[in-house]
N, CA, C and O atoms as CSV, one atom per row, in Angstrom:
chain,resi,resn,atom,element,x,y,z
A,1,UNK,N,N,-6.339,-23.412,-23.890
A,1,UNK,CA,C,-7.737,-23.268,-24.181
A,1,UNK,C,C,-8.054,-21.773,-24.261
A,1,UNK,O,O,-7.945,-21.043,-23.276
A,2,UNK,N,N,-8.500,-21.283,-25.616
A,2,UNK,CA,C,-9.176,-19.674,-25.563
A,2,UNK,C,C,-10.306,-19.616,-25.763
A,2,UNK,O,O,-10.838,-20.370,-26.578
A,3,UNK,N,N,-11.076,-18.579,-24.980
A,3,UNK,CA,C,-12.571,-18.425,-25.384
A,3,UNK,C,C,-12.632,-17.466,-26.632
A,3,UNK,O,O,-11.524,-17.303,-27.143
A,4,UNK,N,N,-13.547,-16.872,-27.173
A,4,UNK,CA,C,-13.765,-15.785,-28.027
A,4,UNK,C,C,-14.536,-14.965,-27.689
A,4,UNK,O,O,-15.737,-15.194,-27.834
A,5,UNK,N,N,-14.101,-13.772,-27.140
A,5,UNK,CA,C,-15.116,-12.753,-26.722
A,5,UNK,C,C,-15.571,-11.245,-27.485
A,5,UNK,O,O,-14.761,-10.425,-27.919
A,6,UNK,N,N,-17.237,-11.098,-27.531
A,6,UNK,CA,C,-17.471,-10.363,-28.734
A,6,UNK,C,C,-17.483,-9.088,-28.431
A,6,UNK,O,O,-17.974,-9.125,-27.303
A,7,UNK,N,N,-17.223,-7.689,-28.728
A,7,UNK,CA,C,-18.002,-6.559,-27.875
A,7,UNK,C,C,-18.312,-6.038,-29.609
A,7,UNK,O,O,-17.841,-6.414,-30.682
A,8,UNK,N,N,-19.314,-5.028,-29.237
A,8,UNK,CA,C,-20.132,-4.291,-30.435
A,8,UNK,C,C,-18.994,-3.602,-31.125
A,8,UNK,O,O,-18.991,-3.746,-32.348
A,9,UNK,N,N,-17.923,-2.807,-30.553
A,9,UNK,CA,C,-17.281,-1.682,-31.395
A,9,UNK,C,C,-16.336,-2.431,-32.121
A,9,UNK,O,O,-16.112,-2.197,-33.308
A,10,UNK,N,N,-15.585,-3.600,-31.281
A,10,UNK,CA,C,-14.138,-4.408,-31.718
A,10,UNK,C,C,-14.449,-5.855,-32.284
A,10,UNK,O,O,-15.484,-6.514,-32.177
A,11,UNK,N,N,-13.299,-6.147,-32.893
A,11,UNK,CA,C,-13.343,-7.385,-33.399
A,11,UNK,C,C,-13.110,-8.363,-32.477
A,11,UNK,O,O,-12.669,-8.136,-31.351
A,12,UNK,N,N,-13.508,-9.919,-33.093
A,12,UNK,CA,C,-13.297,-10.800,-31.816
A,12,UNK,C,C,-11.816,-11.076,-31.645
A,12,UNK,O,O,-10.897,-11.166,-32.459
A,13,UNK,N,N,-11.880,-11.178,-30.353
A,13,UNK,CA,C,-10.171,-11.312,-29.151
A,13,UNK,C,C,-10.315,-12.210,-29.145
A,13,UNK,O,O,-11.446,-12.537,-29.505
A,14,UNK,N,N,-9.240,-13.478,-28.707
A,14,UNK,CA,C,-9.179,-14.413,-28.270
A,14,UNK,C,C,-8.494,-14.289,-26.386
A,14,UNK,O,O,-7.390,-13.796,-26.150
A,15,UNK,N,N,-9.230,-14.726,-25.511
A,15,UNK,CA,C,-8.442,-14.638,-24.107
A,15,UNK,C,C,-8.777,-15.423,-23.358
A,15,UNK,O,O,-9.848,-15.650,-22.795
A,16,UNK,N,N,-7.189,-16.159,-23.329
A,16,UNK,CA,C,-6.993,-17.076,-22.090
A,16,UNK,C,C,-7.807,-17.456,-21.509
A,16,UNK,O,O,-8.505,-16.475,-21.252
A,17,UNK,N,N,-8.267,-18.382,-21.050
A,17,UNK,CA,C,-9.569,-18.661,-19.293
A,17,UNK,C,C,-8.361,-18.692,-18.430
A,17,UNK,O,O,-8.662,-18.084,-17.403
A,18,UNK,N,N,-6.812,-19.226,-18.346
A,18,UNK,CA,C,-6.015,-19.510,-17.124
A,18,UNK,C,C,-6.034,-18.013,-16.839
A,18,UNK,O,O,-6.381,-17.903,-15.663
A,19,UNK,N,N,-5.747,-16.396,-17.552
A,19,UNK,CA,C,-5.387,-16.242,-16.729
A,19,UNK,C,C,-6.774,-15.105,-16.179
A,19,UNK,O,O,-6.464,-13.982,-15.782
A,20,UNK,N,N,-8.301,-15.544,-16.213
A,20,UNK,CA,C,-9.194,-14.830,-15.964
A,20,UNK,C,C,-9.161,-15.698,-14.452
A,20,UNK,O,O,-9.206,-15.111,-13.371
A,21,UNK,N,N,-9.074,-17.198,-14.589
A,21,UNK,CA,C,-8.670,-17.709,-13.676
A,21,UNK,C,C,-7.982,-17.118,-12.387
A,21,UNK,O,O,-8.318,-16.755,-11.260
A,22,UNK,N,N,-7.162,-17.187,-12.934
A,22,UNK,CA,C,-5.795,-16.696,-12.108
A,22,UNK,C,C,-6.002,-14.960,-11.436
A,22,UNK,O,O,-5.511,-14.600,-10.367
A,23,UNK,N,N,-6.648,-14.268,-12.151
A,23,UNK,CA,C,-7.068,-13.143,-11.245
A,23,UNK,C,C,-7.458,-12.658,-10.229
A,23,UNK,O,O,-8.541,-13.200,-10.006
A,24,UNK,N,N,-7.187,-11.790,-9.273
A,24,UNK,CA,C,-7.640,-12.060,-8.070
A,24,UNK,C,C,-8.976,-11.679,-7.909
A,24,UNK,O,O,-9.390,-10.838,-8.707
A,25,UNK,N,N,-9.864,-12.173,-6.928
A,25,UNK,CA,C,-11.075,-11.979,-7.472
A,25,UNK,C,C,-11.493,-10.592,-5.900
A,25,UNK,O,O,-10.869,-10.392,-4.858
A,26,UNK,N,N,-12.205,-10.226,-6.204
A,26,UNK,CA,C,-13.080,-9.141,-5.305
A,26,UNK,C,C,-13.707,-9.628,-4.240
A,26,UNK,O,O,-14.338,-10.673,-4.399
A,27,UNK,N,N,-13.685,-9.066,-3.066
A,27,UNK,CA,C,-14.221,-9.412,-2.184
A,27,UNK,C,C,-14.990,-7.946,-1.172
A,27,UNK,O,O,-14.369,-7.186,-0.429
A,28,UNK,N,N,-16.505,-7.929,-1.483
A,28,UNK,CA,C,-16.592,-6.729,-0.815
A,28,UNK,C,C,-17.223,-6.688,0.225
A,28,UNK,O,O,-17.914,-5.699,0.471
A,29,UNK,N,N,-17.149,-7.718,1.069
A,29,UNK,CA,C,-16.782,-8.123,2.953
A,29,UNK,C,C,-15.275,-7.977,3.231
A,29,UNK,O,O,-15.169,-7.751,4.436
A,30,UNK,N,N,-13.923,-8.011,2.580
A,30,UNK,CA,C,-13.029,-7.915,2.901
A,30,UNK,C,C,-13.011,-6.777,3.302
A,30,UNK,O,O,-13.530,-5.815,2.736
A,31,UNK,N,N,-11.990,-6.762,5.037
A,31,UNK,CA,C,-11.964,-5.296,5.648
A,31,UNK,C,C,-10.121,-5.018,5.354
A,31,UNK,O,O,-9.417,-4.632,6.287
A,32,UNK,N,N,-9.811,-5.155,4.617
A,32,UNK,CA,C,-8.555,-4.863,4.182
A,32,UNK,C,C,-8.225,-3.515,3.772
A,32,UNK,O,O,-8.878,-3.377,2.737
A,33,UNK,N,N,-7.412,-2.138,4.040
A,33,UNK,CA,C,-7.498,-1.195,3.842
A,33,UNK,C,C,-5.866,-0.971,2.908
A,33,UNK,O,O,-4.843,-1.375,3.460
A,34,UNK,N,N,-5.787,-0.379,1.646
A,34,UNK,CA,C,-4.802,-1.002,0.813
A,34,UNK,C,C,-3.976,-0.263,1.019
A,34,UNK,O,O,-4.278,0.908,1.246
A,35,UNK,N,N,-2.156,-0.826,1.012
A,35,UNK,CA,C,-0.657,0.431,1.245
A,35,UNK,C,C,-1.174,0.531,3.025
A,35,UNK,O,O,-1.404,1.668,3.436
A,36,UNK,N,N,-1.339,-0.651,4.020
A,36,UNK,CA,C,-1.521,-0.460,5.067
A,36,UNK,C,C,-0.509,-1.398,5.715
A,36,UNK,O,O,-0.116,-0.984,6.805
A,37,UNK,N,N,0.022,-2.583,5.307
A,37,UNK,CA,C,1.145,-3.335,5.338
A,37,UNK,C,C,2.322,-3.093,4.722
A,37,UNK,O,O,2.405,-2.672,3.568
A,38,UNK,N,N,3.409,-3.383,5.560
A,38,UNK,CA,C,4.679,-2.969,4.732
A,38,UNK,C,C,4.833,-4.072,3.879
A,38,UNK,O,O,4.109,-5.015,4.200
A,39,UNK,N,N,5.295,-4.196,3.237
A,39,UNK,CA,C,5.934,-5.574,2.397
A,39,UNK,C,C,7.465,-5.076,2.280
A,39,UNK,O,O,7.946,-5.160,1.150
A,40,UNK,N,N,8.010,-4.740,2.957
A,40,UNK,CA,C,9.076,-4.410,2.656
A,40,UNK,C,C,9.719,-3.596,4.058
A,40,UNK,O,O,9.388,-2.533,4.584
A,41,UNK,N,N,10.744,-4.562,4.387
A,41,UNK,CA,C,11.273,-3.594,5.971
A,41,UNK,C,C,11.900,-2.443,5.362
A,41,UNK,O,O,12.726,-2.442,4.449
A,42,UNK,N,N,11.166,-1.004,6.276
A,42,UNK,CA,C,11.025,-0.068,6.134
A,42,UNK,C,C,12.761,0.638,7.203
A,42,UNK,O,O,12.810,1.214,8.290
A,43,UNK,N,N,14.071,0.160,6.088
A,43,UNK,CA,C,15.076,0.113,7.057
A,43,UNK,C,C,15.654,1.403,7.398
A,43,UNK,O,O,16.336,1.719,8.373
A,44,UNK,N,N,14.963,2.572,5.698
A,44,UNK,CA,C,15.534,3.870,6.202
A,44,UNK,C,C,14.525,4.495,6.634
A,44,UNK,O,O,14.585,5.678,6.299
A,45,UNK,N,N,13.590,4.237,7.247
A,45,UNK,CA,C,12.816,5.081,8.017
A,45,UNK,C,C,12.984,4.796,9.428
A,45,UNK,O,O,12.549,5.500,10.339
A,46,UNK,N,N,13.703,3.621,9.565
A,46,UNK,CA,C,13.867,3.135,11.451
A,46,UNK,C,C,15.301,4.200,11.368
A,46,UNK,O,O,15.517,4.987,12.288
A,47,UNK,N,N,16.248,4.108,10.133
A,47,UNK,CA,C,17.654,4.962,10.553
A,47,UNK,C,C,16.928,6.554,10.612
A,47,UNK,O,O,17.361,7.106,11.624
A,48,UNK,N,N,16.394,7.060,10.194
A,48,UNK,CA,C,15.751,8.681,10.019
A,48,UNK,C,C,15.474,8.856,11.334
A,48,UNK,O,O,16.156,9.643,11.991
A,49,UNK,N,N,14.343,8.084,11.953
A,49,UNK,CA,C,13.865,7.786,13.100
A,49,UNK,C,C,14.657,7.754,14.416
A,49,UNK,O,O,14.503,8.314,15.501
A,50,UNK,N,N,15.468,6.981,13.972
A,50,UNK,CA,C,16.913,7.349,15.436
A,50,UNK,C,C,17.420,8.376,15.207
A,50,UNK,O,O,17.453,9.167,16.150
A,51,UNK,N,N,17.825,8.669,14.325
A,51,UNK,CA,C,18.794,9.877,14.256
A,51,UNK,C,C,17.897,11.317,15.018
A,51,UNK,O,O,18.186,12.258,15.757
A,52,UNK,N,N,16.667,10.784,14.306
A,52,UNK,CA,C,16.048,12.310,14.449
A,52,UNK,C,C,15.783,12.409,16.814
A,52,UNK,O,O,15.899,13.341,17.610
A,53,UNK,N,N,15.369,10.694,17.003
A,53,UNK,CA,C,15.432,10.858,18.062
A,53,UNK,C,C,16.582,11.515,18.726
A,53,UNK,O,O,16.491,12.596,19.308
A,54,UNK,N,N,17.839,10.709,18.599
A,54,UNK,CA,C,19.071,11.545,19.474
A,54,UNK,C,C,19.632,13.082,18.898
A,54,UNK,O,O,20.358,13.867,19.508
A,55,UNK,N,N,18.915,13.272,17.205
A,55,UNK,CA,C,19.018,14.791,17.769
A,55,UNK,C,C,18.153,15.918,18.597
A,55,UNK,O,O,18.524,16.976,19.107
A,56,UNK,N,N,16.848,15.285,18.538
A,56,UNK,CA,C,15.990,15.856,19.802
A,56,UNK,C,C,16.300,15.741,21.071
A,56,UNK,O,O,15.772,16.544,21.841
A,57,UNK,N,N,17.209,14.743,21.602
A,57,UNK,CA,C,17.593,14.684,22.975
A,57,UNK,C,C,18.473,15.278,22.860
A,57,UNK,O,O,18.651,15.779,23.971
A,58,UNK,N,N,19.834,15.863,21.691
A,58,UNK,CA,C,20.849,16.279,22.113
A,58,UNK,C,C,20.353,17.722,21.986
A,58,UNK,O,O,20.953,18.633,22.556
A,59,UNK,N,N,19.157,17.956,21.171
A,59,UNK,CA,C,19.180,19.557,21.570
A,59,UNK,C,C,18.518,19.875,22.764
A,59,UNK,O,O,18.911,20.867,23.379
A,60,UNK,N,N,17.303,19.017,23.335
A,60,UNK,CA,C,17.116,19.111,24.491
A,60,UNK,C,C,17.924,19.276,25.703
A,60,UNK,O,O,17.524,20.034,26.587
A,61,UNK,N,N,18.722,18.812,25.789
A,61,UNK,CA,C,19.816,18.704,26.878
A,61,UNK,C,C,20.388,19.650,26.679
A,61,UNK,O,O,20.607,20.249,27.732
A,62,UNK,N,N,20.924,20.324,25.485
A,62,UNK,CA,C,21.413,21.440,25.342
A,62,UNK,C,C,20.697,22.431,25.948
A,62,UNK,O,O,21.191,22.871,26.986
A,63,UNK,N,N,19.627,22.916,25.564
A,63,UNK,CA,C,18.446,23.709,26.306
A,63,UNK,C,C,18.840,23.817,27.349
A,63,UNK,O,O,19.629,24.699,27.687
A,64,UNK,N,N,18.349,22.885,28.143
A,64,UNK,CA,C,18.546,22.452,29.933
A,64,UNK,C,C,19.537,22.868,30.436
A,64,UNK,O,O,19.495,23.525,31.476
A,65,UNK,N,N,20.656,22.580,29.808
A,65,UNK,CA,C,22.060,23.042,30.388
A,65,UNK,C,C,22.110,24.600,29.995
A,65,UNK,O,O,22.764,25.203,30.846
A,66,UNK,N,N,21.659,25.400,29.039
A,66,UNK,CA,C,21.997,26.952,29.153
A,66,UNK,C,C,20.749,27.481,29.838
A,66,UNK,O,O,20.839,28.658,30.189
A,67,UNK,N,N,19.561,26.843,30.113
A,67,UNK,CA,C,18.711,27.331,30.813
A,67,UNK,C,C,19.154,27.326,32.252
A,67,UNK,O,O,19.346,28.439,32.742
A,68,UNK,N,N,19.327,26.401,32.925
A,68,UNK,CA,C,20.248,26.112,34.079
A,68,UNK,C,C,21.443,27.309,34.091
A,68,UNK,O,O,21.466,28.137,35.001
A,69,UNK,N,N,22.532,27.324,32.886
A,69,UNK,CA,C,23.663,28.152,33.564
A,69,UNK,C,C,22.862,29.978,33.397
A,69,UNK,O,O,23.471,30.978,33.775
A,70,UNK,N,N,21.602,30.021,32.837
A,70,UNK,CA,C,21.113,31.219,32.831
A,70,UNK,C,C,20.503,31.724,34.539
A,70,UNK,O,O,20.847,32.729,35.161
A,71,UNK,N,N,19.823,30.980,34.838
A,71,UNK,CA,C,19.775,30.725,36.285
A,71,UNK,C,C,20.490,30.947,37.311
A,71,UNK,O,O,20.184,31.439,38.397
A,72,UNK,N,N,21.794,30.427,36.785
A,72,UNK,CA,C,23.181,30.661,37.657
A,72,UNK,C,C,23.556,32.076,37.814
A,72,UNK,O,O,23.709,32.683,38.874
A,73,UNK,N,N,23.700,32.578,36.443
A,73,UNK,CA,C,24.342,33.483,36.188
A,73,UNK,C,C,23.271,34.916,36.784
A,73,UNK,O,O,23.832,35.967,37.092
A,74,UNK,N,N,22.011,34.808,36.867
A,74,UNK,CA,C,21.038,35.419,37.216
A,74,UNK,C,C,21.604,35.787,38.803
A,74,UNK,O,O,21.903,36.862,39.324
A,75,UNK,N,N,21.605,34.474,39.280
A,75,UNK,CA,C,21.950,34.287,41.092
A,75,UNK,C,C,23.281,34.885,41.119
A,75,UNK,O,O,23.320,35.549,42.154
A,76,UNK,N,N,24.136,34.960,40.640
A,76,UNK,CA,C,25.759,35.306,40.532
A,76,UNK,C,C,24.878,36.838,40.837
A,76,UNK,O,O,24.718,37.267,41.980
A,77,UNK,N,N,24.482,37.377,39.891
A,77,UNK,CA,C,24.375,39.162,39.447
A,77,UNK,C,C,23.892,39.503,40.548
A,77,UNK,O,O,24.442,40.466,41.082
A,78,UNK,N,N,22.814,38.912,41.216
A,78,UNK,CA,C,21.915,39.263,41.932
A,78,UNK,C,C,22.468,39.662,43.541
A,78,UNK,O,O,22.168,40.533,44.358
A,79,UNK,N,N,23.862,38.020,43.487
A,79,UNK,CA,C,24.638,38.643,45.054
A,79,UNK,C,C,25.157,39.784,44.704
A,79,UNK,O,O,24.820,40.841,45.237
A,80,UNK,N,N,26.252,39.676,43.541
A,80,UNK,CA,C,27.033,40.876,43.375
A,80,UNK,C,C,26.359,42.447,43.502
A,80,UNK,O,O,26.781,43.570,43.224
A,81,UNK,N,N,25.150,41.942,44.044
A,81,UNK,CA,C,24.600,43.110,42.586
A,81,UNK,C,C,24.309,43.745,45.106
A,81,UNK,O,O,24.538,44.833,45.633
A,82,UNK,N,N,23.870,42.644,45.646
A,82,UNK,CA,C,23.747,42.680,46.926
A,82,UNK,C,C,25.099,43.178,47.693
A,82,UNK,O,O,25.188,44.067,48.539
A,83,UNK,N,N,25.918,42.516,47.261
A,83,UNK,CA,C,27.345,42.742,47.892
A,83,UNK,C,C,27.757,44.067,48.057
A,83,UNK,O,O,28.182,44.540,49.111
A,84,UNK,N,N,27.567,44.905,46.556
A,84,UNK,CA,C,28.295,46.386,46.633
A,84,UNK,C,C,27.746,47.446,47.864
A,84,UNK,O,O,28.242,48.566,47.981
């Protein structure tokens, strides 16, 4: 089934009713905010995501441990430094 629809500048179209039908229609009470759902598991952003975590812990720990042997080495100088 086609309707015939007229506009002033163009000639008449013929278009579908299924698929004016079939369109989704507007809703402007819907609180839907759009690209806010994934549709799609997001699998390389969970791998980015770990990685980036355990390289923040491995440089952290790194830190810790030369901050610590800086400490040490501070206390080392400080007897020696007492001793002479």
């Amino acid at each position: 089934m086609s309707k015939l629809i007229t506009t002033s500048t163009q000639a008449t179209l013929p278009i579908q009713l299924s698929i004016l039908e079939d369109a989704p229609k507007f809703d402007p009470n819907d609180k839907a905010i759009p690209a806010t759902k994934f549709l799609v598991k997001p699998i390389g952003m969970i791998i980015v995501c770990a990685l980036l975590a355990t390289a923040v812990c491995l440089v952290g720990y790194a830190t810790y441990e030369r901050r610590k042997y800086r400490m040490q080495y501070k206390r080392r100088v400080r007897r020696m430094r007492l001793l002479r």
